[in-house]
N, C-alpha and C positions, 0 to 999 in steps of 0.2 A: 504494500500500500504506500501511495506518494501523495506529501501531502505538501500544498502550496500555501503559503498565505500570500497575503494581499490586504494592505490600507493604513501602513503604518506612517507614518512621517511626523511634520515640526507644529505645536498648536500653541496655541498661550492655553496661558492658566484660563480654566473655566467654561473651555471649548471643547468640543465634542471632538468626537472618531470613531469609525466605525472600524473594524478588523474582521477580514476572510479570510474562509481555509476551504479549499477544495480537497476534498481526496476521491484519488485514482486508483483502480487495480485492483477493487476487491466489488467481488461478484455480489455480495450480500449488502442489508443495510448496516454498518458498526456500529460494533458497541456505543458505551459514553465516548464522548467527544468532549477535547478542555482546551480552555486554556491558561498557560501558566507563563510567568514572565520569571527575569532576570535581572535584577540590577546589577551596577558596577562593581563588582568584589562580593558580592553574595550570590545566596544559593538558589536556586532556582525556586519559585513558591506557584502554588494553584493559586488561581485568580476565580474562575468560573467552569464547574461541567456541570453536563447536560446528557444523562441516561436517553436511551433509546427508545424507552416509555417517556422522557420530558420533565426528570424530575431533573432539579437542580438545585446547584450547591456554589456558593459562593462565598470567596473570603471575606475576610471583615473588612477590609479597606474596600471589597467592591462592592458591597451589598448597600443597594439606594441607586448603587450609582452608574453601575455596569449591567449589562444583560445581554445575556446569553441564550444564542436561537438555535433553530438545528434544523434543516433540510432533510429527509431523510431517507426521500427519494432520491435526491442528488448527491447522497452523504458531505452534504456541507453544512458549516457551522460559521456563525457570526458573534459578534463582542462588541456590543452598543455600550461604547463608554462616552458617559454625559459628564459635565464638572471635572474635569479634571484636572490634577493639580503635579507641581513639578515630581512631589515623589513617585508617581506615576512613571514617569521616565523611566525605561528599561527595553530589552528586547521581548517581544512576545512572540511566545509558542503554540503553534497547534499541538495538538494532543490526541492522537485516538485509540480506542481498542478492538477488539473483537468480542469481546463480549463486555457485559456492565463493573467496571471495573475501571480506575486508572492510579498512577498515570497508565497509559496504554503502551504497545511496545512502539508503536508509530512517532513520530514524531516529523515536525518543517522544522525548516531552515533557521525560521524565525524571521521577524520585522521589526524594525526598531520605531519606536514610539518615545516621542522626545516635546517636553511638554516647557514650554521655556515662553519668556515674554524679549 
């Protein structure tokens, strides 16, 4: 499975973005689907999934404020981040698995989301 994102770039504080992921190469609809980001010298954290029944989970810094969609005939997922603020700044991951579970073994390349005035 290959998974692409797409929609990262430079916002000021308090402006929106949205973030895509396509995946490719698997016959079936996948598992949860997430995503999780990276700041500069730390560890990588969940941000938002999204089970393939539509339940979802999100961390405490995104919850209000992030939302998390999912396709599931296209196995795509999206990440509606509203207010956002510089410590948002990080690279963000797609995330998927085959079944309900993550993180998944899948993972992109990542996009960088850079939140600056």
């Amino acid at each position: 499975v290959h998974l692409v994102e797409s929609g990262g770039g430079l916002v000021q504080p308090g402006g929106s973005l949205t973030l895509s992921c396509a995946a490719s190469g698997s016959r079936f609809t996948l598992g949860a689907m997430a995503w999780y980001r990276q700041e500069q010298d730390k560890e990588r954290e969940l941000v938002a999934v999204m089970t393939r029944g539509e339940r979802t989970l999100y961390s405490r810094r995104a919850e209000g404020r992030f939302t998390i969609s999912r396709d599931n005939a296209q196995n795509t997922v999206s990440l509606q981040m509203n207010n956002l603020e510089p410590e948002d700044t990080a690279v963000y991951y797609c995330n998927a698995a085959d079944q309900e579970w993550w993180p998944g073994d899948y993972w992109g390349l990542g996009t960088q989301v850079t939140v600056s005035s």
